[in-house]
Structures are given as structure tokens and as C-alpha cells.
C-alpha positions as CSV (number, residue, x, y, z in Angstrom):
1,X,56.3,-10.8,-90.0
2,X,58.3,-11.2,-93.5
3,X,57.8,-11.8,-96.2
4,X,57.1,-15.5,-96.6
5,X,54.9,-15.5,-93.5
6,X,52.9,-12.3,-95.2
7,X,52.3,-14.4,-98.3
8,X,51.4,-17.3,-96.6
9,X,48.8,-15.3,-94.6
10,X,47.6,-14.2,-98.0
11,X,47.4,-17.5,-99.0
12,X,45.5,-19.1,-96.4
13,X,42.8,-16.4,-96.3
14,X,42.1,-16.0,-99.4
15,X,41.3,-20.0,-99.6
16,X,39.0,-19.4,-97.0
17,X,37.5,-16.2,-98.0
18,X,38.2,-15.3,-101.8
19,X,35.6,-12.9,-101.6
20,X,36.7,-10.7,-98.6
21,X,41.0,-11.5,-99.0
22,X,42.9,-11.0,-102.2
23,X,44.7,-13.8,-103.5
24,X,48.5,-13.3,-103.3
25,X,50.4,-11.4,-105.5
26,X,52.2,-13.3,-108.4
27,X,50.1,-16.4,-108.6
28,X,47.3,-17.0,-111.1
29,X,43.8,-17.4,-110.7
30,X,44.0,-20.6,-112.2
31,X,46.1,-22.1,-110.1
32,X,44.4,-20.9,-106.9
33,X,40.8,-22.3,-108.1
34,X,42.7,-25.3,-107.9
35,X,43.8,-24.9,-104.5
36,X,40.3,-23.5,-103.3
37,X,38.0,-26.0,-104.6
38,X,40.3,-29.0,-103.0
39,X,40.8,-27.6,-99.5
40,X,36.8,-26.4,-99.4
41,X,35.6,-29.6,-101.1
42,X,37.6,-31.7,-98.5
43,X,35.8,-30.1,-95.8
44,X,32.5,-30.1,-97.3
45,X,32.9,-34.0,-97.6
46,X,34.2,-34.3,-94.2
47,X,31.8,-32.3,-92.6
48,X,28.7,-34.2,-95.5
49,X,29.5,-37.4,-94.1
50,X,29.0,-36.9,-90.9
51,X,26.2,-34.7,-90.6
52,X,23.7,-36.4,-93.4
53,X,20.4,-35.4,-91.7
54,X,21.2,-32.1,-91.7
55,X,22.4,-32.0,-95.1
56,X,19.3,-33.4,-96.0
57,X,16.8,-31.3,-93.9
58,X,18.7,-28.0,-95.1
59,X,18.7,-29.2,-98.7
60,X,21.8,-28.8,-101.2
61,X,22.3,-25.1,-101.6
62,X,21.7,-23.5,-97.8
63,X,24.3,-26.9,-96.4
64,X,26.9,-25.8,-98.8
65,X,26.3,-22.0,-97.8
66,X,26.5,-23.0,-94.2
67,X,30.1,-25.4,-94.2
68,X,31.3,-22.3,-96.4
69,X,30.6,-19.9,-93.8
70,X,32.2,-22.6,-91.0
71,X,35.4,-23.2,-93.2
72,X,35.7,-19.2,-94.1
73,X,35.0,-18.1,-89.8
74,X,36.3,-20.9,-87.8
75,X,39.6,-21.7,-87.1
76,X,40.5,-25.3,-86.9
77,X,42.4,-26.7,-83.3
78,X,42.3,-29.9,-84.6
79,X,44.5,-31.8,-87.7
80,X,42.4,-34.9,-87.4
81,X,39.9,-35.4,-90.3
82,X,37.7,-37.2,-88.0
83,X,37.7,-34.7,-85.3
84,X,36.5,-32.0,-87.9
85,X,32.8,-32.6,-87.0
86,X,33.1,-31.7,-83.5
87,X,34.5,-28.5,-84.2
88,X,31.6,-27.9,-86.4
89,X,29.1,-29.2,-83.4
90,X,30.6,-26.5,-81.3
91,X,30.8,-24.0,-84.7
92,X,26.9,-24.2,-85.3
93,X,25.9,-24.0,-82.1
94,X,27.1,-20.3,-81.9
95,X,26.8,-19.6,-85.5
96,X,23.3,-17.5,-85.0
97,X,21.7,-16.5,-87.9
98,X,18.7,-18.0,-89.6
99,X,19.5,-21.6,-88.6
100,X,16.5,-23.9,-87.6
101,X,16.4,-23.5,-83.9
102,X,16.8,-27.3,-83.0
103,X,19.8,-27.4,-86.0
104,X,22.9,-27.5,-83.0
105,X,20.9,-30.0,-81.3
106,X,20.7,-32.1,-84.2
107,X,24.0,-31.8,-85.1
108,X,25.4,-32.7,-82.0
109,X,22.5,-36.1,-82.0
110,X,24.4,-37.0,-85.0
111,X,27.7,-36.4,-84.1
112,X,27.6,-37.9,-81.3
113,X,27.7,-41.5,-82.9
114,X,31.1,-40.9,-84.6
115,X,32.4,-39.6,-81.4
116,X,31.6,-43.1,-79.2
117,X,33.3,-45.0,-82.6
118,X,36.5,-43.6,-81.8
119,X,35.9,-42.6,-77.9
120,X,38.7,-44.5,-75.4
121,X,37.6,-46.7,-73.2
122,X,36.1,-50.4,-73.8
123,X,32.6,-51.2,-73.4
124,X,31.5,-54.2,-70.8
125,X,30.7,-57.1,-71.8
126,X,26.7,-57.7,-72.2
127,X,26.0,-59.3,-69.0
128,X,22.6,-60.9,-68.1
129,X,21.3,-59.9,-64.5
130,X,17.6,-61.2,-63.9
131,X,15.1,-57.7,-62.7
132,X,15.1,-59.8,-58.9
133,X,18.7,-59.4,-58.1
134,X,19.6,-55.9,-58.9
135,X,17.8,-54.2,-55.6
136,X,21.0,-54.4,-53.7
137,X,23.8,-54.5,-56.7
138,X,25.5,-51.0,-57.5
139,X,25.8,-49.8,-61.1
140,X,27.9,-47.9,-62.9
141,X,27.8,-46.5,-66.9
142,X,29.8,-47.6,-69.2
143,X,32.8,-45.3,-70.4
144,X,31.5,-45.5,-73.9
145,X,27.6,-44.5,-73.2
146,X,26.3,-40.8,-73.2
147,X,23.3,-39.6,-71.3
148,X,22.1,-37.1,-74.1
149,X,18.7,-34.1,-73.1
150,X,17.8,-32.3,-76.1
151,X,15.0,-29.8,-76.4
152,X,13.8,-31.2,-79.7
153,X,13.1,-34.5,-80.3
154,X,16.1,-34.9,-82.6
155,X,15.9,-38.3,-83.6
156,X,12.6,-37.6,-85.6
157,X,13.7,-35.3,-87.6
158,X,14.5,-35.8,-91.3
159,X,14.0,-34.6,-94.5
160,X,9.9,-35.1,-94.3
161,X,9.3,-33.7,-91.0
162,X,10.8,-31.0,-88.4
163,X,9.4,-30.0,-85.6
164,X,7.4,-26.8,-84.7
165,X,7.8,-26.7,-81.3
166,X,10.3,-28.0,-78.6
167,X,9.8,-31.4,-77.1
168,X,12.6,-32.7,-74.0
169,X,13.7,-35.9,-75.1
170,X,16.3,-37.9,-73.5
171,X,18.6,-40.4,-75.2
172,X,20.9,-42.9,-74.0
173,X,23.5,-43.7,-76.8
174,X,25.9,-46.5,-76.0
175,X,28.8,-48.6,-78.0
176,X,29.1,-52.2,-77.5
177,X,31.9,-54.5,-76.9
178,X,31.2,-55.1,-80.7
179,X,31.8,-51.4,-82.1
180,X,28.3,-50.8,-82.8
181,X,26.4,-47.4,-81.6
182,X,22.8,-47.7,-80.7
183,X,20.7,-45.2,-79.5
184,X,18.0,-45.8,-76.6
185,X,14.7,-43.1,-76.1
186,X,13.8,-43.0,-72.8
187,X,11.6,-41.7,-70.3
188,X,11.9,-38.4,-67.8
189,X,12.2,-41.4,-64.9
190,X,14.4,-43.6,-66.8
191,X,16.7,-40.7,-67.6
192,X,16.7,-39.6,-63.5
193,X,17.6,-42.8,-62.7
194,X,20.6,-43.0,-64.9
195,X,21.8,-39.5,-64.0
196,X,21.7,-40.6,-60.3
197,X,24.2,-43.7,-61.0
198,X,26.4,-41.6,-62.3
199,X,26.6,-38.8,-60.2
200,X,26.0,-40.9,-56.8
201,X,28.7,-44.2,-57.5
202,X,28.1,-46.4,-54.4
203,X,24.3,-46.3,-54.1
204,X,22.1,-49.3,-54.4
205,X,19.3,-49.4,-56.8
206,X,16.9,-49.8,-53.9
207,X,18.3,-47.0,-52.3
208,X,17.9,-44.5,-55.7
209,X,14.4,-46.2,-55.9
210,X,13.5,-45.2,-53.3
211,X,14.6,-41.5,-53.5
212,X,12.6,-41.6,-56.7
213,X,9.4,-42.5,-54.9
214,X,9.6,-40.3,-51.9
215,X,10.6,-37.5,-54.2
216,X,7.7,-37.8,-56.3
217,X,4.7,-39.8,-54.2
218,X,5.2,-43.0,-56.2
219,X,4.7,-46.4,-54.5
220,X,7.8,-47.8,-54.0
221,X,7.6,-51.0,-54.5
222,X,5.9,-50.5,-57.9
223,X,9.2,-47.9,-59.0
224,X,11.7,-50.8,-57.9
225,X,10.1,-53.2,-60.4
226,X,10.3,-50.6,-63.4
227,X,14.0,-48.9,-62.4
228,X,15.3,-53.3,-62.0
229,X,13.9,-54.1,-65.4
230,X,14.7,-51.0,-67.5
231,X,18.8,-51.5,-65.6
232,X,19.0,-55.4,-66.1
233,X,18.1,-54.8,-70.0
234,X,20.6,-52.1,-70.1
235,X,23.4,-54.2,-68.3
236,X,22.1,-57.2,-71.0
237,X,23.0,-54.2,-73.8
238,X,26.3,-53.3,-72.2
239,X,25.3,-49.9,-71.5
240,X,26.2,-50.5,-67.5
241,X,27.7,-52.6,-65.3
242,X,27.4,-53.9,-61.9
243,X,30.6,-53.0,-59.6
């Protein structure tokens, strides 16, 4: 290494970690307050704006603490601004400590919105199939729709309430062909239904129906009704499609 790549080194950590890395030899302190304030208050806007709930449930002091510690430990793959708040999904999760247990859950709930914004792949258009006529039609998710399972039930949590225990809740989060995000709750069924269209292309929605009522004792004529009106509303929101 010479000398240039030593000081950059320098450099570099001690913007991450002026505590634990001397600054480099030769420069003043009040030039590299500058330097450390603008590359830690970038992130800590970055990572503020995309992660709001969690700002808000950790309050002011313990979220600055935290991005600190993520811009001082991780190291960044990415030199997209917008991709930032993935690796801080992935950062958290691992980031033990005394977090809130359901904190990388709700990080990644919140994330995840940002990520279908800017996701490839176009939504299908909002297509109106009446509950009768799906039995025999074939579905498929859209590219742009994410079957979520959290432990917690993330998308309660705010500011005035967390949760004290665990509680499964599944989430469907879709974009539209018109760039907005919304977020579905559903049921344990509705969420085994939608796992089995995507893992089993080809099948008709009678024939998962109907694996859905032998599996669990259900009358099957009565699971048929619920599974073709909870799909044709979901096919009217652009979430799936018929192939």
C-alpha cells in the first residue's frame, strides 16, 4: 500500500469512526468536521426518509445512535442513494443488540414499498374477472407484488403502540400499472392460496381449492366461493393475472 492509499484509508475511517480511527496526519480538525457531518448527515437523511416508522418508534437520540453504528460497521456494495435502505434492511437484521425484537421486520415492512417503486417489471393492467369464471382460469402474480410473513404485526406499529408479543401476519404488497404501492392484510388461507399460484404455475383455481379443502376438512364448494372472490378482487387490483 503507499502512501496515498494509506492516507486515504485514514481518511475514510476516521469519517466513519472518529472515535476509534485517527484523523490523518496534516489535515485540521476543522476541516474534517466538515467532511464528517456531510457524509454521516447524508446517510442519516437517506436512511430518515425511508425508514420514518422506525425513526419515530425509536425516538430522535437511539435512531441517530443506531444509523451511526450502521454507517461506522457496514460497508456499502451499493453507490445508489436509493439502494442505501436495503443495505440497512439486511444491516439491522444482524445488528443484535438491544433492538426491539420485531425492529428488522419493520424495517423491511417499510422498505419494502421503496423497493416495488423502482422494482423492473410492469404491473398488469386491472382486469375485471366476475368470482363465477375463475374456477377453471390459471393465475399468476404480478412481477411487482410481494407475498410478505412477518412475525409481528408490523403494519400496527407506530409511535403509540408496539407490540408485546409476536403475532404471524401476512401481507400482500403490490404496485399498480399507475406507480402506486398498496398493501393488502390477509388471512392464513388467503396467504396459502397465493403461495400455491406461485409456486405451482399451471394449476386451476379449482384444482388449488380443492387441495385447500381436502388438506384441511373444509367443504369444498364453500372454499371455491371465498379463494374466486378474494382472486377476482385481486386481479381487479392488478396484483395477478390470468394466463
Amino acid at each position: 500500500m503507499n502512501e496515498l492509499q494509506h492516507q486515504q484509508r485514514r481518511f475514510a475511517g476516521h469519517i466513519r469512526d472518529p472515535e476509534g480511527t485517527p484523523a490523518p496526519e496534516g489535515v485540521e480538525d476543522r476541516r474534517m468536521a466538515i467532511y464528517r457531518e456531510l457524509f454521516f448527515n447524508n446517510v442519516l437523511g437517506l436512511v430518515s426518509a425511508a425508514f420514518p416508522v422506525c425513526r419515530e418508534v425509536l425516538g430522535e437520540d437511539d435512531w441517530t445512535a443506531l444509523v451511526r453504528r450502521f454507517f461506522r460497521e457496514h460497508r456499502f456494495r451499493t453507490p445508489l442513494f436509493h439502494e442505501v435502505g436495503g443495505e440497512f434492511v439486511e444491516w439491522v437484521a444482524e445488528a443484535g443488540g438491544k433492538l426491539p425484537p420485531w425492529l428488522p421486520e419493520l424495517a423491511h415492512y417499510e422498505w419494502i414499498e421503496l423497493e416495488l417503486a423502482t422494482a423492473e417489471g410492469e404491473a398488469p393492467p386491472a382486469t375485471e374477472w366476475p368470482a363465477e369464471s375463475l374456477p377453471e382460469q390459471r393465475l399468476e402474480p404480478s412481477p411487482v407484488a410481494r407475498l410478505l410473513g412477518y412475525h409481528w404485526s408490523v403494519h400496527r406499529i407506530s409511535g403509540q403502540w408496539q407490540p408485546d408479543a409476536p403475532e404471524p401476519t401476512w401481507l400482500l404488497v403490490h404496485r399498480d400499472a399507475d406507480d402506486e404501492v398498496h398493501f393488502t392484510l390477509l388471512e392464513p388461507a388467503s396467504a396459502w392460496l397465493l403461495q400455491q399460484i406461485e409456486a405451482r404455475p399451471g394449476q386451476t383455481v379449482r384444482a388449488l381449492a380443492e387441495d385447500f379443502a381436502r388438506e384441511t376438512g373444509s367443504d369444498m364448494e364453500t372454499v371455491l366461493r371465498a379463494a374466486c372472490s378474494l382472486l377476482s378482487g385481486l386481479c381487479a387490483a392488478g396484483a395477478l393475472r390470468v394466463v
